[in-house]
N, C-alpha and C positions, 0 to 999 in steps of 0.2 A: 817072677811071681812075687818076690819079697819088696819089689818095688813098685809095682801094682799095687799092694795090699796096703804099703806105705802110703801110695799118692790113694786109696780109699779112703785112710782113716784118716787123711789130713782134709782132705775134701770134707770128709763126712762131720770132722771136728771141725769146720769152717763154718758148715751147714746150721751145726746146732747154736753155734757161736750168733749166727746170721740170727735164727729164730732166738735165741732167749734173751739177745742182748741188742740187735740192731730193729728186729723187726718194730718192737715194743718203740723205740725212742722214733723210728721211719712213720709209726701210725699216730704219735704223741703229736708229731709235729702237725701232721693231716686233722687230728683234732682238734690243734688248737689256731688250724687257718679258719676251720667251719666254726670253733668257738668262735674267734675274731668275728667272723661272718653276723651270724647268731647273734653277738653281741651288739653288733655296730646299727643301730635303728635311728639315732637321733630322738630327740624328745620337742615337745612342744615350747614355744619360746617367744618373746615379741621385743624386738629389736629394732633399731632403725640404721638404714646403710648411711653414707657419708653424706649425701642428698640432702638427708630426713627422710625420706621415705622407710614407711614401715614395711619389715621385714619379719613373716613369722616362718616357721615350717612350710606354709602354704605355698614357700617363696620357691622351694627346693623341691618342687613337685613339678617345675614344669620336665616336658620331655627329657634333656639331657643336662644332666650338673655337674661340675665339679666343685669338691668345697677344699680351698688350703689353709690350713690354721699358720700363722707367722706372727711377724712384727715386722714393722720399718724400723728397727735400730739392729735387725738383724745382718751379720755380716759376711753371711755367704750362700747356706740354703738358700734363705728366701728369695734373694733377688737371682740365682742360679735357676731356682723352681717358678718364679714369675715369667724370668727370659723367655723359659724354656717353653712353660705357657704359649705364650704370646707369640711363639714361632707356629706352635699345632695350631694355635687358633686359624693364624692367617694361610696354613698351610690346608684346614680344613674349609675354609671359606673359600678356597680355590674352587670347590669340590660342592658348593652349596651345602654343605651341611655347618652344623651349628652345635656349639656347644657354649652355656653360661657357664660362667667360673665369680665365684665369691671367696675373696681374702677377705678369709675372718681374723681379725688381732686380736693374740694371746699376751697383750702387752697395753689395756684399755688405761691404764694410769698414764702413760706416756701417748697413748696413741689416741689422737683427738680427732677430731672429721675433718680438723684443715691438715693436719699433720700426713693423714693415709691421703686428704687427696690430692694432695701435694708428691705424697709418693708414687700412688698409682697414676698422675699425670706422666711420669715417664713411662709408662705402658699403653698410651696413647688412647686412658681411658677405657682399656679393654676389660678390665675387672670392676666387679659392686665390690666394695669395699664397707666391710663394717666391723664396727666399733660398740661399745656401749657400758653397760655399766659392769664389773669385772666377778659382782658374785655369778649373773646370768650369761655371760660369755664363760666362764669357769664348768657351770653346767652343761651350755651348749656342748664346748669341745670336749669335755669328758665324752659326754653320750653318743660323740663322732670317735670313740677307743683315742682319742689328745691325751699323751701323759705331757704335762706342762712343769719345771720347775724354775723361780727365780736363783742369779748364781750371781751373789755378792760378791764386789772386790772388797780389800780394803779401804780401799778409799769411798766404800758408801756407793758404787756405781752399782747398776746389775746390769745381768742379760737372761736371756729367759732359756735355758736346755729346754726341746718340745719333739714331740714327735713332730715327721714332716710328711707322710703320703699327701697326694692328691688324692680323694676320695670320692671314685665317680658313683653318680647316683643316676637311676632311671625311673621318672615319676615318681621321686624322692626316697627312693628304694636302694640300698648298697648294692653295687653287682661287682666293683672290681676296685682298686687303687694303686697308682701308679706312684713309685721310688725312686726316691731321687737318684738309684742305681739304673734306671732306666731311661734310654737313652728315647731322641726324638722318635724314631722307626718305630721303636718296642712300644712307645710309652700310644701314637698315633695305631698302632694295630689295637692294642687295648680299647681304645674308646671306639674304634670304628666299628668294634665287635656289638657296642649295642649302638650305634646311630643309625 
């Protein structure tokens, strides 16, 4: 009985532990993906891809989008998150379905229309790539939840620290976003859920 009563109150001091200390931070967390969610609308904007062609919001309304904010002097996200890309893409064109993908540069001082299409030609063309002036790409990715900072050397270099989801959109609307922790499978179920 005294061992019972011991595994009660330990249970039971588990219980209250659960409620006044875990549950709170387990619901914080759930609020602040719907926040993200909530948050995440995008704003209006006029741009042009590497082409010239203009690019507004309007651009990101068709059926299924994905947008990745980077740079080409990025040394390992980005071109990991493009590969990875460009495997779903050809992996879903088996299957006739379709997804656009636009690499947006967080890095417009260094990153020129011949510079991205230069880079994006080793993706054999499969991304819109744009570019443009760095106060209206600053707002663009904010308004996609982009925290962006530059990261001086001493020697005067930089690189840019950025957030990196994939951020899929359907009729220019947030529904999911895929992490660089997720793998082709994971990341290929995600989007298929709205195609």
């Amino acid at each position: 009985i005294m061992k019972l009563k011991t595994s009660i109150t330990i249970i039971g001091g588990c219980l209250i532990i659960f409620i006044f200390i875990m549950l709170p931070i387990v619901l914080s967390v759930q609020d602040k993906k719907e926040e993200y969610v909530s948050t995440i609308k995008g704003s209006s904007f006029s741009l042009n891809d590497i082409n010239n062609n203009p690019i507004t919001e309007k651009s990101f309304q068709v059926q299924n989008v994905a947008l990745f904010f980077g740079f080409t002097h990025c040394p390992d996200i980005c071109p990991m998150t493009l590969n990875k890309l460009s495997i779903i893409l050809e992996r879903l064109e088996k299957e006739n379905k379709t997804l656009k993908v636009f690499f947006i540069s967080i890095d417009p001082e260094r990153d020129t229309p011949e510079i991205m299409r230069d880079y994006l030609n080793s993706f054999a063309g499969k991304f819109t790539g744009i570019t443009g002036e760095p106060e209206k790409i600053f707002k663009l990715s904010q308004s996609w939840g982009i925290a962006s900072q530059k990261i001086f050397s001493e020697e005067g270099e930089y690189t840019v620290n950025h957030s990196s989801p994939v951020i899929l959109l359907k009729s220019g609307k947030y529904v999911d976003r895929i992490t660089h922790l997720d793998d082709i499978k994971t990341s290929i179920k995600k989007i298929k859920k709205y195609l």
